[in-house]
C-alpha positions, -999 to +999 in steps of 0.1 A: -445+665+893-482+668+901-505+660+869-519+694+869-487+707+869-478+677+837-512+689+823-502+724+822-467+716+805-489+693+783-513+723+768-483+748+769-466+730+747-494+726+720-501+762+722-471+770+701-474+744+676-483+758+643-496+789+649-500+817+626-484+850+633-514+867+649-516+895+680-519+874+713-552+871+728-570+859+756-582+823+749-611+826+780-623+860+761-617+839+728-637+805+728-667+816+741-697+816+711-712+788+687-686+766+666-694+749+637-672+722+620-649+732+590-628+706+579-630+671+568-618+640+552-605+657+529-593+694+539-612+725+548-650+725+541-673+755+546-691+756+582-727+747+587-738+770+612-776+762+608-756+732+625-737+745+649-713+714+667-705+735+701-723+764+722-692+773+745-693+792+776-665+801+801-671+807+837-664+843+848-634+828+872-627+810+846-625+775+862-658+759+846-662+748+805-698+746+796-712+731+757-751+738+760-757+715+729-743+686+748-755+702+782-719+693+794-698+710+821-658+706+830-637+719+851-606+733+831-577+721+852-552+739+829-543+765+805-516+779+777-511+807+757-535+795+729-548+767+746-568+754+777-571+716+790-606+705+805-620+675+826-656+663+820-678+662+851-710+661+842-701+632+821-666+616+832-648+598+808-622+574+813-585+563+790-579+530+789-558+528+813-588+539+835-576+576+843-599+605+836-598+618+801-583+658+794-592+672+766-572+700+753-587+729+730-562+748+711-568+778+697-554+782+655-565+819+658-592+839+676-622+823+650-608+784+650-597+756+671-597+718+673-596+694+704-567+668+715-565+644+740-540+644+767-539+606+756-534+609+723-497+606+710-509+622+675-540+637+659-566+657+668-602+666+665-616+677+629-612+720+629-637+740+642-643+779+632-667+804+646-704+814+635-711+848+629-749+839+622-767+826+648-790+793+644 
């Protein structure tokens, strides 16, 4: 099995995990926008969008992840129904088992998502949700 292939099975199989019953939509046309954090230590918290934590863009072939706050770029190098798996390359990261790090971000709905790591066995990223205003 090649690990693009694995990575593919990988973000699939998150994509149904807990999902509400919503219309399908396309994740690409989804997660662009700014993203703000809603939940913490101890459950959902309102978003500060005056402090946005992600500016996302998607390429138009769909094959490059950009966050202008961090001014990083990834190449995604797989997708799911809610869900798409990306690999730093303007900043690599490695596991430590020295392999590169994929992160996965799965979309909860078309206005929130969180972040996993391929290396993960369990947890996730705090939630994120959309901003409507504009910082």
């Amino acid at each position: 099995m090649t690990v693009r292939r694995a990575i593919l099975g990988f973000a699939i199989l998150l994509s149904g995990t807990g999902r509400a019953a919503e219309q399908p939509f396309d994740v690409f046309e989804a997660v662009p926008g700014t993203w703000a954090i809603s939940e913490g230590d101890t459950g959902p918290v309102e978003p500060d969008c005056t402090k946005p934590s992600e500016i996302i863009s998607i390429s138009a072939d769909r094959k490059t992840y950009r966050e202008s706050l961090s001014d990083s770029t990834a190449k995604i190098v797989g997708t799911g129904e809610m869900s798409f798996a990306i690999e730093y390359v303007s900043k690599p990261q490695l596991d430590d088992k020295g392999k590169p790090v994929i992160w996965i971000l799965v979309m909860k709905g078309k206005d929130s998502f969180y972040w996993q790591r391929r290396d993960w066995q369990d947890g996730r990223t705090v939630m994120r949700s959309r901003c409507t205003t504009t910082r």
